[in-house]
C-alpha positions as CSV (number, residue, x, y, z in Angstrom):
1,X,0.0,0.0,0.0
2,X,1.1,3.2,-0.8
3,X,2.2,6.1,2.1
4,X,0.4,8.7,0.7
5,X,-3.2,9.2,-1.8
6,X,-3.4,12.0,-3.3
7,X,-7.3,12.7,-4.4
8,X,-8.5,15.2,-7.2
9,X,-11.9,16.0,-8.1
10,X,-11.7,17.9,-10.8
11,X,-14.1,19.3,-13.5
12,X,-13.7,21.1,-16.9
13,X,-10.3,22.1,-16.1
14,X,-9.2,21.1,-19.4
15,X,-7.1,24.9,-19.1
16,X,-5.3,24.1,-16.1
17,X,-4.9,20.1,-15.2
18,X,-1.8,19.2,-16.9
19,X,0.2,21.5,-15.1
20,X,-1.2,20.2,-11.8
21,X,-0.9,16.9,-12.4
22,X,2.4,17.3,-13.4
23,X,3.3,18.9,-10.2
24,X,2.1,15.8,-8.3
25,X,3.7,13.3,-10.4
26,X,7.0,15.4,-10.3
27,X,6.8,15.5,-6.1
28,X,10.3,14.5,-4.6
29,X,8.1,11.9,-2.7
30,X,6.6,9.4,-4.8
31,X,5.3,6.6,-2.8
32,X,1.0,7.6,-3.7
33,X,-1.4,6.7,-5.6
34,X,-3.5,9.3,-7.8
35,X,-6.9,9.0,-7.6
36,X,-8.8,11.4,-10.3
37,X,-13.2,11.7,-10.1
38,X,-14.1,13.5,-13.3
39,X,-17.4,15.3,-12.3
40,X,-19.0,14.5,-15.9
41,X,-16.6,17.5,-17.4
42,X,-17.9,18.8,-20.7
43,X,-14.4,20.2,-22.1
44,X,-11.2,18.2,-22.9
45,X,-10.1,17.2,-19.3
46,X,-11.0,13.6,-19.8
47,X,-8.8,13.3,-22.6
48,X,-5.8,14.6,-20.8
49,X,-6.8,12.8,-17.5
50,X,-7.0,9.4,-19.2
51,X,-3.3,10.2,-21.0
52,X,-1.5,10.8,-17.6
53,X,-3.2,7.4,-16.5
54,X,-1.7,5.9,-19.4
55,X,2.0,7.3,-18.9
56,X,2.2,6.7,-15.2
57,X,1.0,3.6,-13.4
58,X,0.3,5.6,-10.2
59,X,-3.1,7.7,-11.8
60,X,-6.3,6.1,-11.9
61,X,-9.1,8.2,-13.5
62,X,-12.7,7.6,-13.0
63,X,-15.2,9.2,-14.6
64,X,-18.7,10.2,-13.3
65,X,-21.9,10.0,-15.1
66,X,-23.2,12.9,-13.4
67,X,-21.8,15.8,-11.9
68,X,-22.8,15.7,-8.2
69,X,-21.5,19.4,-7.2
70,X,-18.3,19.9,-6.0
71,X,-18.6,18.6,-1.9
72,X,-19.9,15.4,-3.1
73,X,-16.9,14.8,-5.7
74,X,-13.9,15.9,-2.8
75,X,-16.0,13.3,-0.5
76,X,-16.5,10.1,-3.7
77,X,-13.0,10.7,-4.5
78,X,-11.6,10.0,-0.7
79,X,-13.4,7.3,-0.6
80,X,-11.6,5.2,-3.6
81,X,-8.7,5.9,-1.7
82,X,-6.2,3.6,1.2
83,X,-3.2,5.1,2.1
84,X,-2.6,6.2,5.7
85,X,-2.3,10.0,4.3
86,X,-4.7,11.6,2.0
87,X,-4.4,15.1,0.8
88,X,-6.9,16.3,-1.2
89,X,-5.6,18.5,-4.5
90,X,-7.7,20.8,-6.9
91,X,-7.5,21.1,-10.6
92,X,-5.9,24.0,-11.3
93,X,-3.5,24.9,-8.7
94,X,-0.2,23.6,-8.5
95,X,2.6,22.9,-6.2
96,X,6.1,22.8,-5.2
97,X,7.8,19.6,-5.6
98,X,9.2,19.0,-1.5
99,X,5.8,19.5,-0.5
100,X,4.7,16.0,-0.2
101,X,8.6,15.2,1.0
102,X,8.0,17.5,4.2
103,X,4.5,17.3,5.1
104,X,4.8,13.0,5.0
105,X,8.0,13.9,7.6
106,X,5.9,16.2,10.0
107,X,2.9,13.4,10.2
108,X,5.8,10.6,10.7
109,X,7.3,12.3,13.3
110,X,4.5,14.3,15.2
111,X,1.5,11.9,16.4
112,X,-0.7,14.7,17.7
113,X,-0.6,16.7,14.3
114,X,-3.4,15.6,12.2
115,X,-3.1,18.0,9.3
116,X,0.1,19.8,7.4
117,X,-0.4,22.6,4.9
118,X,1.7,25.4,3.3
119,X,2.3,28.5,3.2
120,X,0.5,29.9,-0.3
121,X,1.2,32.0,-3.6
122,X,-2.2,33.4,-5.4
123,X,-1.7,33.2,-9.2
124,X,-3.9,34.3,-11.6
125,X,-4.9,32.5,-14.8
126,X,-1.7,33.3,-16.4
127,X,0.2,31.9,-13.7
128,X,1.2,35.2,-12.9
129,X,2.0,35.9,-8.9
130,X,-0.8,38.2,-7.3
131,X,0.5,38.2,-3.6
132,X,1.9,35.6,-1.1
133,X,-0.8,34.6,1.4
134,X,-0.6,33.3,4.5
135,X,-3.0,31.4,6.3
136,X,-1.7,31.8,9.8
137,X,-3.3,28.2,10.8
138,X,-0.4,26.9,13.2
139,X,-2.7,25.0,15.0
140,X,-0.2,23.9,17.8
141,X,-2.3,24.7,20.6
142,X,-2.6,21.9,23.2
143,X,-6.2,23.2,23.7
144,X,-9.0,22.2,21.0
145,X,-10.9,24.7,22.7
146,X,-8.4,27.0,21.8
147,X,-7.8,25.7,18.2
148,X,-11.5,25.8,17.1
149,X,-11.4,28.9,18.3
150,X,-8.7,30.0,16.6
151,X,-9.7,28.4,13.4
152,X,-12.6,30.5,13.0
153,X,-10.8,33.4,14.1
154,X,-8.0,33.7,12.2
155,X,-9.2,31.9,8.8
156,X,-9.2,33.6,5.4
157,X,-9.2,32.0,2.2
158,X,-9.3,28.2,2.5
159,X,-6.6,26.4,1.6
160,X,-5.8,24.1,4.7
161,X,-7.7,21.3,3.5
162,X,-5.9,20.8,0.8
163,X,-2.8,20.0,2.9
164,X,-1.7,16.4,3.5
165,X,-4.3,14.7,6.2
166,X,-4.4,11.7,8.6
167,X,-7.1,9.4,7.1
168,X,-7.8,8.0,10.4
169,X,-8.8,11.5,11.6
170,X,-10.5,12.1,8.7
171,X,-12.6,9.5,9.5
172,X,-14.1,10.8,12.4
173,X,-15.6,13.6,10.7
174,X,-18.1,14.4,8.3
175,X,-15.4,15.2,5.7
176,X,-16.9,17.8,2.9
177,X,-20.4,19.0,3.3
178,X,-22.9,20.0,0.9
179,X,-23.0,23.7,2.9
180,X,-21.5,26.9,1.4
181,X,-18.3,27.1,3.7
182,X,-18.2,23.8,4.1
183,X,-14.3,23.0,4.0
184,X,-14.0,25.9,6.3
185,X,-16.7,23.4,9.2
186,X,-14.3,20.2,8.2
187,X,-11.4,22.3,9.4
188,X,-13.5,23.2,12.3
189,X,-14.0,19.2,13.0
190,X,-10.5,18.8,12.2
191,X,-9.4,21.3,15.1
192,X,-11.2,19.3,17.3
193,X,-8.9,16.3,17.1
194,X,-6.0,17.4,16.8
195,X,-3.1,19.8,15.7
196,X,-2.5,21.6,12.3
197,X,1.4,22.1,11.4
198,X,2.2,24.9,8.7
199,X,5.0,24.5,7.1
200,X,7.6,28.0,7.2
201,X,7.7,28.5,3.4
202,X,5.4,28.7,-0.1
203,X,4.6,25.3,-1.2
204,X,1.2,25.9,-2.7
205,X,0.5,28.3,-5.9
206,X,-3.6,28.6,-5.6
207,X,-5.3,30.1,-8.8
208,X,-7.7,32.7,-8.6
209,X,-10.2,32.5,-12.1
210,X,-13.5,33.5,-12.8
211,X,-14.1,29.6,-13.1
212,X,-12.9,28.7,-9.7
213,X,-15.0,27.2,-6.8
214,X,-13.9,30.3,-4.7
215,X,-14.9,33.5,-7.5
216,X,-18.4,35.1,-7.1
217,X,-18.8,33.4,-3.5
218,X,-22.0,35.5,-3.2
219,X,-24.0,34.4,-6.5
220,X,-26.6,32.6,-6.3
221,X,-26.0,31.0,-10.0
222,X,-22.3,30.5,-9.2
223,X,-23.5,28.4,-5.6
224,X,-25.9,26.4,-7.5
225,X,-23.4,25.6,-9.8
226,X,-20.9,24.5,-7.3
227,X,-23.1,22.6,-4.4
228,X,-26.2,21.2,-6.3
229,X,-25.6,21.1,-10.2
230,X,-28.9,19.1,-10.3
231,X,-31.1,21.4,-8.7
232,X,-33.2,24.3,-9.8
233,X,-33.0,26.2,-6.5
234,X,-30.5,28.2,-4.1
235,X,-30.2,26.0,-1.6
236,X,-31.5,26.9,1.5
237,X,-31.1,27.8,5.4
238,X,-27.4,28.3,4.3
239,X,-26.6,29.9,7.8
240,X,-28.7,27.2,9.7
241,X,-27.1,24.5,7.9
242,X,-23.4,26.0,9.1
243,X,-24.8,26.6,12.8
244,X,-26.0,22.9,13.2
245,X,-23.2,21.6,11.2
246,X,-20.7,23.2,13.7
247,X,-23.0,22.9,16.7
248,X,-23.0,19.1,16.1
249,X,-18.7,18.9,15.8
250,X,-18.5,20.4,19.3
251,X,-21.2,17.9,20.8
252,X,-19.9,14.8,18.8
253,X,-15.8,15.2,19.4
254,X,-13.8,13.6,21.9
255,X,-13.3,16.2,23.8
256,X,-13.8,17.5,27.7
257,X,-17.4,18.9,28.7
258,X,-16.2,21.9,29.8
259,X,-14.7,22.3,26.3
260,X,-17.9,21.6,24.8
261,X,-20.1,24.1,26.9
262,X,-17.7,26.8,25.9
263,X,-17.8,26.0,22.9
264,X,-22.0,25.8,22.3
265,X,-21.6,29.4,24.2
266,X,-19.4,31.0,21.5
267,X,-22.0,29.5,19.1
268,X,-24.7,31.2,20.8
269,X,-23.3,34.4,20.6
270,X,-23.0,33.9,16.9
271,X,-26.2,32.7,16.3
272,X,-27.3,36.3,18.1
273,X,-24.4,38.2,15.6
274,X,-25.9,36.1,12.9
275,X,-29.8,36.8,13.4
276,X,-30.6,38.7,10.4
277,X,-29.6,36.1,8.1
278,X,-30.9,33.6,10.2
279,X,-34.6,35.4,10.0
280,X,-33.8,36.2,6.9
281,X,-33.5,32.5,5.8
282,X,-36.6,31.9,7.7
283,X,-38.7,34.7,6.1
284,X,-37.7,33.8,2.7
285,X,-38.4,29.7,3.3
286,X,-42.0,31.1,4.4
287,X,-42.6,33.2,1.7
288,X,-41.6,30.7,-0.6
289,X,-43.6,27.6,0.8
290,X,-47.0,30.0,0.7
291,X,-46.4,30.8,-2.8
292,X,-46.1,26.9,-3.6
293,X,-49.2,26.3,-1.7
């Protein structure tokens, strides 16, 4: 079995993939497997998926009948994977080759870190550098308390997730929800059980396009697209489905009941910040069902 699985779901990224894959495939580590889900893309990315499956042993493509959004795909594409390590890679970033090399070292050697990531580049769609970011997620705190906390906190852009992860962690959560900000809850979950180790220098070059998962975060259009391809509606009780989601990782996770009393009280207070979307939701679901009736 290998050390490491490396999991992409990917779709139409025909623009971008190659130089992805090729950063994967050319990682100073190289004991993974390469698990690709194509999300039914419509553009040339199965072509050049199914070509790196035929030049390397390691890269096994499957391809989807249907696209099932973009949570669903992260979550079918862990689950045709074994190693010990997974880490999760989009279609049309890339990376630096040690990365693998020195996040596999950090898991060998530190039992209570349960995730490694990198320090990141934005790019653009030209590969040109926009500005270094950094996450400041150094989740070393002994606390979980104190690293859930600081998880919501501190967090920006997401890019955590797509560090390198211990499976058997990642098995205690609910991995990738169907919920806008729903990498940013696993996180959250992830706190819970144990430490996240940044590493000190830019090993991840993230791509900001209009055709990302992350552009036009407030659409309506753009979150049907990502989350429910199949439906015809927004989905709904976005901010409800976040509060429960998180509500149920404090209750659920091995931690002390003291932890998870503070914890339920910070969510109060941001239920109370959050009330005017939460009515909001609430008012609009009403208005909606009495115009169906």
């Amino acid at each position: 079995m290998p050390r490491v699985s490396i999991a992409m779901p990917v779709y139409n990224c025909a623009p971008y993939i190659a130089q992805s894959v090729e950063s994967l495939l050319g990682q100073t580590f190289g004991d993974f497997e390469f698990v690709i889900s194509d999300n039914a893309s419509t553009d040339g990315t199965e072509e050049i998926c199914r070509r790196y499956a035929a030049q390397d042993s390691r890269v096994r493509y499957v391809r989807r009948s249907e696209n099932i959004g973009g949570p669903g795909n992260f979550r079918y594409v862990a689950s045709l994977c074994s190693a010990p390590y997974l880490k999760w890679s989009t279609a049309d970033d890339h990376w630096h080759p040690s990365f693998l090399h020195e996040a596999v070292l950090v898991l060998d050697q530190r039992d209570d870190v349960v995730l490694c990531h990198p320090k990141a580049q934005l790019i653009d769609a030209q590969d040109r550098m926009l500005t270094n970011y950094d996450d400041r997620l150094h989740l070393m705190d002994e606390s979980p308390r104190t690293r859930f906390r600081r998880l919501y906190g501190e967090i920006g852009l997401c890019n955590a997730h797509l560090g390198l992860i211990r499976r058997h962690a990642l098995g205690k959560t609910r991995s990738i929800a169907p919920h806008k900000a729903s990498d940013v809850d696993f996180l959250g979950e992830m706190a819970l059980l144990g430490k996240f180790y940044l590493l000190p220098d830019i090993r991840f070059f993230r791509r900001i396009h209009e055709d990302s998962s992350s552009w036009a975060r407030e659409s309506d259009e753009h979150q049907l697209r990502y989350y429910a391809p199949a439906s015809r509606n927004t989905p709904a009780f976005g901010t409800w489905q976040r509060l429960r989601f998180q509500w149920t990782s404090v209750w659920r996770s091995p931690i002390a009941l003291a932890d998870k009393l503070a914890l339920s009280n910070d969510l109060g207070r941001w239920m109370r910040h959050q009330r005017a979307s939460l009515s909001r939701e609430l008012w609009g679901h009403m208005r909606h069902g009495a115009r169906g009736a």
